[in-house]
Rosetta silent file (secondary structure, phi, psi, omega in degrees, C-alpha in Angstrom):
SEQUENCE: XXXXXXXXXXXXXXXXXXXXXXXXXXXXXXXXXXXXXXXXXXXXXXXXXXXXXXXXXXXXXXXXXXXXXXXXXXXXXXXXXXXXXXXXXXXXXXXXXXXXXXXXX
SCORE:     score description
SCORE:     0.000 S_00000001
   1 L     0.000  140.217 -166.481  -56.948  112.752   36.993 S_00000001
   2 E  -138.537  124.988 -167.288  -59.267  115.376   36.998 S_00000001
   3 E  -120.471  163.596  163.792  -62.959  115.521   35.714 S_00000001
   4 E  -129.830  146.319 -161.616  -65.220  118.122   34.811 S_00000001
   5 E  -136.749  179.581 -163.604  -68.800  117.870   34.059 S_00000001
   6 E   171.079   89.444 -165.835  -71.591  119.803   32.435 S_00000001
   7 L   -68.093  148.935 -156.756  -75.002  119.764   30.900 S_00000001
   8 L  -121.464  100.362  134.678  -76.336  120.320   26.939 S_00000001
   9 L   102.781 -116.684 -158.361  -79.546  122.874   27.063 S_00000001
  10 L  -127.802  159.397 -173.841  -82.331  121.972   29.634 S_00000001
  11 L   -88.100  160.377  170.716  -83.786  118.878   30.963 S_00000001
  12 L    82.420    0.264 -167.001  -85.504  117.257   28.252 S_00000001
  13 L   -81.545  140.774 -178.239  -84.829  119.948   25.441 S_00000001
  14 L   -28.707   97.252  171.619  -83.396  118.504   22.392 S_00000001
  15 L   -40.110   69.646 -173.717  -79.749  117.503   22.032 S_00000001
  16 L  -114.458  163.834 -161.097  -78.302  119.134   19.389 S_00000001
  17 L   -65.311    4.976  168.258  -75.309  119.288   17.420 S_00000001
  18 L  -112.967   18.517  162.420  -73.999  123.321   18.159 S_00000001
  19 L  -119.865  -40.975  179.181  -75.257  122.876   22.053 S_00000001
  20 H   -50.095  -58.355 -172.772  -73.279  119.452   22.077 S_00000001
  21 H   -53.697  -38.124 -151.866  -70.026  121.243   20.430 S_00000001
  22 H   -86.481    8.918 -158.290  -70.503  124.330   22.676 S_00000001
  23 H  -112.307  -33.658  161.406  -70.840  122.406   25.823 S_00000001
  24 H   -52.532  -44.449 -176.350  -67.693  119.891   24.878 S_00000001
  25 H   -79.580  -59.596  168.489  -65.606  122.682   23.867 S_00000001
  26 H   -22.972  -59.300 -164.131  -66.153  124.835   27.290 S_00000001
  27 H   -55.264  -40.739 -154.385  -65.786  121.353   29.223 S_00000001
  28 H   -84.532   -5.637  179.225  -62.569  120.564   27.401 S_00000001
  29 H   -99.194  -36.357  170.587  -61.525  124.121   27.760 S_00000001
  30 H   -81.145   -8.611 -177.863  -61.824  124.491   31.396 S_00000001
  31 L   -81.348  -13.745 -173.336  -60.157  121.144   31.790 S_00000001
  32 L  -108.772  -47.871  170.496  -57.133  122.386   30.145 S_00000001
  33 L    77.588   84.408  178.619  -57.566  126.014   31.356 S_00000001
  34 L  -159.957  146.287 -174.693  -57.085  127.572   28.001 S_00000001
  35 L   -58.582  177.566 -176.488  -59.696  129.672   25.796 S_00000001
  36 L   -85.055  -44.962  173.571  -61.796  127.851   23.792 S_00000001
  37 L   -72.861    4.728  160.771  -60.305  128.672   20.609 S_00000001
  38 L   -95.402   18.551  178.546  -56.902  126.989   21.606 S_00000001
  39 L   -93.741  169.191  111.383  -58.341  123.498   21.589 S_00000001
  40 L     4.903  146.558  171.155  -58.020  121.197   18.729 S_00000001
  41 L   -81.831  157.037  179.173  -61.216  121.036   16.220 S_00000001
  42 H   -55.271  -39.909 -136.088  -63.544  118.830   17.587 S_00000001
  43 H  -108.951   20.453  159.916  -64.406  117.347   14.323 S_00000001
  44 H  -110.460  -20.862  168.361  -60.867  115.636   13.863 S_00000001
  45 L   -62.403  -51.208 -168.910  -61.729  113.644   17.153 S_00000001
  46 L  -172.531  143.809 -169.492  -65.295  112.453   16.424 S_00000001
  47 L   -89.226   82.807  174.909  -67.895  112.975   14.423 S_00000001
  48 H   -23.175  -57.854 -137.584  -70.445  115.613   16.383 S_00000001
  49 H   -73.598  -36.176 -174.228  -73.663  115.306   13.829 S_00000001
  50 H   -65.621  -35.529 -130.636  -73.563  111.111   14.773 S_00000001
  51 H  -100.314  -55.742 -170.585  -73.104  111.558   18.228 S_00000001
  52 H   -75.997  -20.807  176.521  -76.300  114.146   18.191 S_00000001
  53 H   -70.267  -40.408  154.635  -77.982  112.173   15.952 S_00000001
  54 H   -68.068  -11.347  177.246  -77.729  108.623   18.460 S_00000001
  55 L   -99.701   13.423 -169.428  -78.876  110.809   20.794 S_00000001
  56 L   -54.648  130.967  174.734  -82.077  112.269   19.228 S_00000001
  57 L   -49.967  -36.890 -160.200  -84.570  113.547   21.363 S_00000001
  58 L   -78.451  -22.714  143.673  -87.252  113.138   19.737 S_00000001
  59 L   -21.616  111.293  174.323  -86.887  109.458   20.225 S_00000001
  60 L   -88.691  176.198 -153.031  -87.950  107.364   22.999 S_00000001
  61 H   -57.866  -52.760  171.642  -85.419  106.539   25.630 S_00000001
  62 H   -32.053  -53.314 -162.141  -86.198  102.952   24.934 S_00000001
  63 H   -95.339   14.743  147.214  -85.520  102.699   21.328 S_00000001
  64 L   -88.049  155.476 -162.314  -81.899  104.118   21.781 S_00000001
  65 L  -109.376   -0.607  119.892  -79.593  101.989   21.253 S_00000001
  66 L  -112.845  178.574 -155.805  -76.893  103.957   23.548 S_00000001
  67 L  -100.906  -31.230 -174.743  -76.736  105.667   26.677 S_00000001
  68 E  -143.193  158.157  142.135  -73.190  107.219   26.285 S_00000001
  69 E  -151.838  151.321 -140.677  -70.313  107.563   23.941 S_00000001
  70 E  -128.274  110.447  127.233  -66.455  107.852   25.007 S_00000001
  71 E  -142.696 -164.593 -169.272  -64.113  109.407   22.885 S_00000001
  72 E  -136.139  141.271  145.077  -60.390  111.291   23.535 S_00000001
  73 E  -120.820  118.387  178.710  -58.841  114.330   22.854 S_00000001
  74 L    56.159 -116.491  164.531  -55.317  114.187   23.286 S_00000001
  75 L   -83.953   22.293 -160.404  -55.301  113.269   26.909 S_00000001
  76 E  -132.255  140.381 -156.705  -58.398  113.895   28.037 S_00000001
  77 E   -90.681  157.811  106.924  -61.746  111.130   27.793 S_00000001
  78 E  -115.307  144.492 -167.048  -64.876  112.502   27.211 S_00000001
  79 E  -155.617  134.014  -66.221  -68.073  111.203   27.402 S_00000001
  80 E  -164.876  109.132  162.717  -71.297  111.940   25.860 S_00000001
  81 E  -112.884 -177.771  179.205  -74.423  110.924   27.834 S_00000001
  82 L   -74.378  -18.580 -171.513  -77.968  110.760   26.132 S_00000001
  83 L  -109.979   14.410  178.063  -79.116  113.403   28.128 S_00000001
  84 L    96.723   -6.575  171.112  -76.558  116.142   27.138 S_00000001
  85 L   -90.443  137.007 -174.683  -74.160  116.010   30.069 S_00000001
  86 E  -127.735  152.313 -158.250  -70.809  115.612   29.036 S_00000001
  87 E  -146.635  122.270 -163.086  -67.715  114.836   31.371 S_00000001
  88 E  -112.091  157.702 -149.883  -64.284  115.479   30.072 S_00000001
  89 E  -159.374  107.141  156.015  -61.897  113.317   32.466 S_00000001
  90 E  -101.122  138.728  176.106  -58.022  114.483   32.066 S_00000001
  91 L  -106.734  178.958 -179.432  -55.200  111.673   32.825 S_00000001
  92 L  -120.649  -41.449  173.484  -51.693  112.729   33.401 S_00000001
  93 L  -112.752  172.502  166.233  -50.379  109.370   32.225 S_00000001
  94 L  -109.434   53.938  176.426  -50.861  107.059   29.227 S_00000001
  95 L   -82.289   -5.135  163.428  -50.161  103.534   31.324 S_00000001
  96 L  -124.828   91.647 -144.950  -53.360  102.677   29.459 S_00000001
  97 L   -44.665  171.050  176.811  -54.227  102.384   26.087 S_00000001
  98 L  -138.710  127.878 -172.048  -56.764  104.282   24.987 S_00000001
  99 L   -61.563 -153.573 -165.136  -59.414  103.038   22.995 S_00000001
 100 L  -103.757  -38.274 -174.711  -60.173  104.758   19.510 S_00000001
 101 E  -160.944  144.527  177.566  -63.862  105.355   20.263 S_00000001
 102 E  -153.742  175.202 -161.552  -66.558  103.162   22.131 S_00000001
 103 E  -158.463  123.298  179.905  -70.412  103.243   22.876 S_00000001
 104 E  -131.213 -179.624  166.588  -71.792  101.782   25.571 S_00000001
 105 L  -156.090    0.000    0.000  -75.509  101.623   26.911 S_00000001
């Protein structure tokens, strides 16, 4: 298991949904060690616009109601924090299910 990690814009600058994709697809690209345009679309995995959208900036911290989200491509977890860093996690085995999608805070 192998993780890689990586931060979406600046600290406090807005989370949005083409700095989310470009910072998932890099992560998930160096994690694989393949361009970016051999991965999978994103957008059969999880639905970007919600993901940037629980995370809105403009929001305070308080009144989100999560901190992360978790989802998978193929074998490899990524997860979504509120502050734009995202951490792709590759397994080697499947000895665990894997949920479909989850949110935690």
């Amino acid at each position: 298991m192998s993780d890689s990690t990586s931060r979406t814009g600046a600290p406090g600058e807005a989370v949005t949904v083409d700095s989310l994709v470009v910072t998932i697809v890099d992560e998930l690209a160096d994690s694989r060690g393949v361009e970016p345009l051999h991965l999978p679309p994103l957008y059969d995995y999880v639905d970007l616009d919600a993901i940037a959208t629980l995370f809105d900036q403009s929001s305070p911290a308080s009144d989100r109601l999560f901190d992360q989200v978790t989802f998978w491509v193929g074998d490899d977890e990524v997860r979504v924090q509120s502050d734009g860093t995202v951490t792709v996690t590759t397994t080697t085995t499947d000895a665990e299910p894997r949920p479909t999608g989850q949110a935690s805070d």
